[in-house]
N, C-alpha and C positions, 0 to 999 in steps of 0.2 A: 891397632886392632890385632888381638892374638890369632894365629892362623888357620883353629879351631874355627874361630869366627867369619873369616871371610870364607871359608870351605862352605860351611852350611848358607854362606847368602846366595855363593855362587850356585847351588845346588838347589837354591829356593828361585834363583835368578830363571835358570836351567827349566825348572817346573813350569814356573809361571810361562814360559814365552811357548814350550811345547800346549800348555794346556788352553791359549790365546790360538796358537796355528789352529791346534782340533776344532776351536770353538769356528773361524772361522771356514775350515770345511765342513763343518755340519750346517753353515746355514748358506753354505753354497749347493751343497749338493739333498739337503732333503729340503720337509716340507716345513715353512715360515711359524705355519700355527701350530706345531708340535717341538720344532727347536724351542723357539722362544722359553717357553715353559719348562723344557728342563734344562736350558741355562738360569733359567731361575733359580733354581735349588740349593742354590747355593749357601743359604743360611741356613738349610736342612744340613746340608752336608758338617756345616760348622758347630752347630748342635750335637750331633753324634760325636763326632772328632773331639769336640770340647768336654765332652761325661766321659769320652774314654781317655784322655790324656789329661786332663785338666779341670779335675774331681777337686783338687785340692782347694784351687783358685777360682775357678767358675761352679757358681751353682744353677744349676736346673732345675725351675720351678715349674708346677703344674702349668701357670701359664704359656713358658717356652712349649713344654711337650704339645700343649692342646695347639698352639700356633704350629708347630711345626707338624702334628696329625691334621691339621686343614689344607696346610700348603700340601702335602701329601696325597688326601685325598683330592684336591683340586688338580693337580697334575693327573692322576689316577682318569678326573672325570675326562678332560682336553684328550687325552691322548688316547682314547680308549672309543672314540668312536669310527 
């Protein structure tokens, strides 16, 4: 493996284990039915990321957006009361 390559895994490695710690103090220290929901989001998150970086490769059909504008408004309703 070129060393361009293990740089970027260890750096995605790096990512993921910080983004796992946060994930578990948010559902240590707040509330269960507000966490939950927006560790959900995560396909939303991938939608966005995937039209800005990866236009080329991934297309984004009305269907994804109208999925991804429900999960949205769904998080919107949970967490808003």
């Amino acid at each position: 493996m070129e060393r361009q390559g293990v740089s970027f895994f260890l750096g995605a490695a790096i990512v993921a284990t910080v983004a796992q710690v946060l994930n578990f103090i948010a559902l240590a220290r707040g509330e269960l039915s507000v966490i939950i929901p927006l560790l959900n989001t995560t396909p939303l998150f991938t939608v966005l990321l995937s039209v800005l970086f990866l236009r080329k490769v991934e297309t984004v059909n009305l269907r994804i957006i109208l999925g991804a504008l429900l999960m949205f408004a769904g998080v919107v309703i949970i967490t808003s009361r």
